[in-house]
Structures are given as C-alpha cells and as structure tokens.
N, C-alpha and C positions, 0 to 999 in steps of 0.2 A: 262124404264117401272117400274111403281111403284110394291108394293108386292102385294095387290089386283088386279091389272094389272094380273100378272103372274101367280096369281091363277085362276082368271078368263078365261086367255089364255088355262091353264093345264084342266082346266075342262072344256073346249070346245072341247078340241083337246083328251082327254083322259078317260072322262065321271067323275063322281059322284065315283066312287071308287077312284080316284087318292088320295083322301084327306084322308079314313080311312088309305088306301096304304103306303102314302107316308109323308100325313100332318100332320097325329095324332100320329105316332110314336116318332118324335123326342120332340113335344108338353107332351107328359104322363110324357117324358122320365123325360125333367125339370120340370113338374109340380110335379115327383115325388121324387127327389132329394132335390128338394127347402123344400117339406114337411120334410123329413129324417133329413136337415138341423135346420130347427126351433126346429121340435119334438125333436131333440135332444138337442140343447140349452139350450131351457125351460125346459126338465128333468135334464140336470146337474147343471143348476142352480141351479133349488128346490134342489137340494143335496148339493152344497156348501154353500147355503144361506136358513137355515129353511123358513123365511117367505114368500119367492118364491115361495117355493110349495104348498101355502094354494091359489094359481089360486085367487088372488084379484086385484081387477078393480085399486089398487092404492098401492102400496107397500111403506109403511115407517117406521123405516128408507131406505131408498133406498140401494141396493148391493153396496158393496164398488167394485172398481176395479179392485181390482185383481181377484175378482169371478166372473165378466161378462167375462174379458180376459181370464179366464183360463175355462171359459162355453165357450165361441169363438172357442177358441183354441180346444179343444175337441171334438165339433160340428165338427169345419173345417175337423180333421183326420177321423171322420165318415162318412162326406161328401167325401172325396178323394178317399176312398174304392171304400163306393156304385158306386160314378161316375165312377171308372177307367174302368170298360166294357165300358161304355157308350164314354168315351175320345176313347179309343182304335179303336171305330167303326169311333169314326166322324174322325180322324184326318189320318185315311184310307181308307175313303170316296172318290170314286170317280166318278163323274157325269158320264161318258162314261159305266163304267160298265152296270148303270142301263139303261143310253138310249139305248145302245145295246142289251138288251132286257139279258144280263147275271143274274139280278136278278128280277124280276116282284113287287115286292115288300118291301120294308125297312124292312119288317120283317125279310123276306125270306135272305136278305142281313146282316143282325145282325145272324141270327143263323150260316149262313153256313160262315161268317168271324171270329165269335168266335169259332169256330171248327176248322178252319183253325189256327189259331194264339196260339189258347191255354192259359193258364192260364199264361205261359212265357211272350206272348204278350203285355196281357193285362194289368200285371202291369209293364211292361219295359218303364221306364222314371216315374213311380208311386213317386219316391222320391223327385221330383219334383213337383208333384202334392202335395205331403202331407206337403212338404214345402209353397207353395202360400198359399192353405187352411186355414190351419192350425194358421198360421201371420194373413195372410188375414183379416179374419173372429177373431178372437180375438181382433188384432184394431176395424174391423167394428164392432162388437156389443159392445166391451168395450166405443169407443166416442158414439154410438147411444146413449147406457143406461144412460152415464155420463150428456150428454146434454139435455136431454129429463127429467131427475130426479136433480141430484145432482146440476147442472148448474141453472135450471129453478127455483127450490126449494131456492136457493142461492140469484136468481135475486129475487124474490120474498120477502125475509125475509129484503134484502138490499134496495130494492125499496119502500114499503110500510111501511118499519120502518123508513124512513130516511124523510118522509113526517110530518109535523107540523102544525099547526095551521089551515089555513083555507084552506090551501091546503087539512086535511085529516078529516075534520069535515064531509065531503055532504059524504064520503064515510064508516062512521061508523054505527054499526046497531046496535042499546042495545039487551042485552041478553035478546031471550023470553021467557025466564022462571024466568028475574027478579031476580037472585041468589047472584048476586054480582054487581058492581060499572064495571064490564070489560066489554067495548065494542068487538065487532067482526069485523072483514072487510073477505068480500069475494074478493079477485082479480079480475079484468077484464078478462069474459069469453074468451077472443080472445088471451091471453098472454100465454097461456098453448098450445092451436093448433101449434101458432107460434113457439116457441121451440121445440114441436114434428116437424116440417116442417125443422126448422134447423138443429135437431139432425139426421135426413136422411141425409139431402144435406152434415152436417159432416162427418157422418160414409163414405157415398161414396166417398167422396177425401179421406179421410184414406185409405179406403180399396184400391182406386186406387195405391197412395203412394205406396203401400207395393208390391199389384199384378202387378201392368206393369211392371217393368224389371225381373219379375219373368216367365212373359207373353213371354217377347222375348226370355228368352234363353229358355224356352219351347220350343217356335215352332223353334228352332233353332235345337234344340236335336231330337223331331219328326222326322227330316230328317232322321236321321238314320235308324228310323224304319223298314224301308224297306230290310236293311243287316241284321238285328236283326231277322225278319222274316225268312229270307232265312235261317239264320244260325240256326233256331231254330227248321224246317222242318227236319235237319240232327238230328239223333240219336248221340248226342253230352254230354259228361261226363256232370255233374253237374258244376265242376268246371272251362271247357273249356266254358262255358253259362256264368259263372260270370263272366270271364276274358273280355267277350265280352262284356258285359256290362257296366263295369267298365273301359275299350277304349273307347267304345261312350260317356261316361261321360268326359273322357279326350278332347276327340275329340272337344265335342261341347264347354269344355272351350277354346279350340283352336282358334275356330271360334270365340267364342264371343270376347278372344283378335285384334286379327284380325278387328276385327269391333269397338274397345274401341277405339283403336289406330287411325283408320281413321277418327275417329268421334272427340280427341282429349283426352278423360277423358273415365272413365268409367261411370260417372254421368254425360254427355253429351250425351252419347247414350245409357243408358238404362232408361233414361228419356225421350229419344225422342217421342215427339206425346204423351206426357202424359195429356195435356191441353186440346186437341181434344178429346180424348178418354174419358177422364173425363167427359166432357161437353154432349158427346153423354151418357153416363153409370149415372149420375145422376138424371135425372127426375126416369126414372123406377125405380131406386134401391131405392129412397127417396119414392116415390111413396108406392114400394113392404116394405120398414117398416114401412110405414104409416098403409097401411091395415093391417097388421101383430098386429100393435100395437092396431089396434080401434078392431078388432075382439077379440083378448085377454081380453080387456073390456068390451069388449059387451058379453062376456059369460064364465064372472068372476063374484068370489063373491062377493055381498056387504062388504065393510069396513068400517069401523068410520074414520069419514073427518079428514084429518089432521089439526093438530094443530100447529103452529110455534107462541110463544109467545114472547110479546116484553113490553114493558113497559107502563102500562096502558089499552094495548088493545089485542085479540089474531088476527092470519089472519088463518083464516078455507079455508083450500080447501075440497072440495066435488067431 
C-alpha cells in the first residue's frame, strides 16, 4: 500500500487527529532542522566570505572552496546537535509501543522518552553523527556552490570566447549607450538552470559518497543503544558511563570487521547499495537546493550583471 494509502487507511480507522498526533510531529521536526541547516550556512558563509553577506541575487567573484566547505562543515556540527534529540527518539522508536495504546501521541512519546534517556542518551553515538554531518555537508555544499558558480562561470567564459566568426556575429548586441567599439553577449537563458540542476544532482552523489558508510556503522552502533540505556538508568560514576561508551564504540567496530570480512574489503561493504540509495536520495535533495537556491534569489539584493571580458566583446550575466 502506497503512503497516501496508509494515510488514508489511519484516518478512517483513527479520525482526523491522527495526523496533528502522529504526521505533523516528525514533518516540523525535519522542516525544522533543514532550516537550522541553511540558516546556518548562509550565516557563516557571509563571515568567511564578505560578499556573501550582502544577501545578493548573484555573488562575484564566487566563494572560493575552502569557504563553502568549511560553511558545510560548520553547518553540519550545528545540524548534529540540534538533531541529536530528535535521532535519539526515532532510532528508539517503536511501533508496538504506540499501537498499544502506551503513548497516545508522538508528542506524548518524545517528552516521556527524553525523560527517560536523559541528556546521556541522547548524545550516545552523537560522535557519529557529528562525523557524517559535518563531511557530509561540507562536500554537499562545497560541489553544490563550485558547480552552480565556479564551474558554470568557467563554461561560460570558455564557451562564448572560443566562438568566431559567423558562429558569434547573430549573438552580439552593441553597447546601448554607444560608448565604446565593445560588443556584449548575453548567454543562453537555459545554460544557467542547467548547471543549477547538475550542481544538485552533484552535491547529492557527494554527499552520498561521504554519508553511506557512515550510515551503516551508524545503525550498527544504534544497536547498542538499548545496554546504554539500561546502564545509564543505574546511578553510575561519571567515568564508569565513559567506559561504557567507549566499549560500544569498540564493539561496534567489531562488528563492522565482522562484516568487511564477509563482504571481502572494507570498500565492498560499506559501499554496499550505495547506487540504489543514491538514486532514491537524489531527485529530492537536487530538487531541495534547487528551491533553496531560487528563494535566495528571489529575495536578494539587486546586483550589477556580471561581466567576464574577452577580447573584442564582454559576456554580461544578469
């Protein structure tokens, strides 16, 4: 059954509350972490790169790389925080509880499991998380910005300059204001979309790259969770809690050997199903920097059109 199936099903069988209840809590939860993500982004960029922060529809010269990755990267660790309640709930999540009527509601399930767990809980396996983040997210925005500016900006300068004769005559405009002998060329409206549409579909195979085997020993180490809890119930020294800790972190590279082995390599199986995963993770994530990136322009300053000169003529973007 499809997911409108099942929602349809839930609200026949359970009324019209099931959805503030059940549909809209874990829905704020990513809509509000995805904001934390950006918000923070685009604030450290404008601090590592002045012209970032003057919120314009067209930024050039474009951020060099090290200052989109290391905005990534800084993004990702504030991303990791905020989430970690939020990982803690879902990855102790379990259906039976609530059909048995133990929690009536996701809310009701989020407060009285973070009471339960504690602040121990909820960052146990957190270095983990601020590891994929943190990578992650510094690839993903570093290839987004590079392909969408630097890349596009490049085909452009190479493409239109490398044009002669009658090939680049029907596409020159004389200057309206008559000032000089230099013609203009504006680029084809459609070669700018396109690069924004590839600079998505790149960041998400990057970002995959980085996050899938970071993914698996994740949910590998999660298992533990459940000893972690119990042991964390007992009134236990501070440093009998690290100890414990820092076993399940052994532990789960146990396991992960265990499975490198069977699989033949280590980059055999923590690539496994990276092709699939990808394929499902890129429309939406290309999609989600698309609108990211049009809203940003849509309510940005105006700028003065870029200019890339070449000999004889300039090419003005707008």
């Amino acid at each position: 059954m499809s997911t409108p199936g099942l929602l349809a099903h839930a609200v026949r069988n359970y009324g019209w509350s099931f959805i503030p209840n059940h549909v809209l809590p874990p829905m704020l939860a990513n809509v509000g972490v995805g904001a934390v993500l950006y918000t923070s982004y685009l604030q450290i960029l404008g601090t590592l790169y002045h012209p970032s922060s003057q919120s314009l529809k067209r930024v050039y010269p474009p951020p060099p790389v090290y200052c989109t990755a290391f905005a990534g990267f800084s993004a990702g660790v504030v991303q990791s925080v905020v989430a970690a309640p939020l990982d803690a709930l879902s990855v102790r999540f379990r259906t039976s509880e609530v059909l048995s009527g133990k929690y009536n509601t996701i809310w009701q399930y989020g407060r009285s499991k973070l009471r339960e767990i504690g602040p121990r809980g909820v960052f146990a396996g957190w270095g983990l998380s601020f590891i994929k983040d943190s990578f992650g997210y510094a690839a993903f925005f570093a290839t987004f910005e590079y392909v969408k500016a630097q890349a596009y900006y490049g085909f452009v300068a190479k493409y239109y300059g490398d044009l002669q004769g009658n090939l680049l005559s029907p596409i020159l405009t004389p200057k309206l204001d008559g000032t000089g002998p230099v013609d203009i060329i504006k680029p084809h409206y459609a070669i700018e979309p396109t690069f924004l549409m590839l600079a998505g579909v790149a960041a998400s195979i990057t970002q995959q790259i980085v996050q899938h085997p970071l993914n698996l020993i994740q949910n590998i180490h999660y298992k533990s969770l459940a000893l972690l809890d119990s042991q964390a119930k007992i009134d236990q020294p501070k440093a009998a809690m690290l100890r414990s800790y820092y076993g399940a972190y052994q532990k789960t590279y146990e396991q992960c050997l265990v499975y490198a082995r069977r699989s033949g390599s280590w980059r055999r199986w923590l690539y496994k199903g990276v092709l699939v995963n990808t394929i499902k993770q890129v429309p939406s994530t290309s999609a989600g920097l698309v609108i990211f990136e049009l809203v940003r322009r849509r309510y940005g300053s105006e700028a003065e059109a870029v200019k890339i000169e070449k000999d004889g003529y300039d090419i003005f973007l707008t």
